[in-house]
N, C-alpha and C positions, 0 to 999 in steps of 0.2 A: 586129414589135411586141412579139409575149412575149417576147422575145430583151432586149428593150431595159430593159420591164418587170421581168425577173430580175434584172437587171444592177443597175437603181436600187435592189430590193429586196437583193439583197446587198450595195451598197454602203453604204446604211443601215443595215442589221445589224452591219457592220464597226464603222461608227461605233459605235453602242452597244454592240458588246461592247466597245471602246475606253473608251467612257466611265464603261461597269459596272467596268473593272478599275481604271481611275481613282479612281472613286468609293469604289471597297472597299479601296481602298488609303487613300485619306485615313482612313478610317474606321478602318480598323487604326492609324494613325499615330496619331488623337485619344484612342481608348481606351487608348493606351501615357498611365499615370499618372507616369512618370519624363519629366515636360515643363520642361527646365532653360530654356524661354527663355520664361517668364513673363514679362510686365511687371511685373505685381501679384504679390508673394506671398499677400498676405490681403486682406482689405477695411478693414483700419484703413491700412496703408498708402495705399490708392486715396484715402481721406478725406483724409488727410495733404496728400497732392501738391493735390487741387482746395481 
């Protein structure tokens, strides 16, 4: 039974360190300000299009 118990607890930690390094990776990717695949340059273009 702790056998089984460790088992699900590591396997769940796996997951979230999986999804920490995910996470911190998108986060790195959003704070890079060289983002050439904008829709919108500014907000008078957004006005424009609607």
């Amino acid at each position: 039974m702790l056998k089984a118990v460790r088992r699900t607890f590591g396997i769940v930690a796996f997951f979230a360190l999986i999804f920490g390094a995910i996470k911190t990776s998108f986060q790195w990717l959003a704070r890079s300000e060289d983002d050439n695949h904008e829709i919108f340059i500014d907000e008078e273009e957004r006005e424009d299009i609607f």
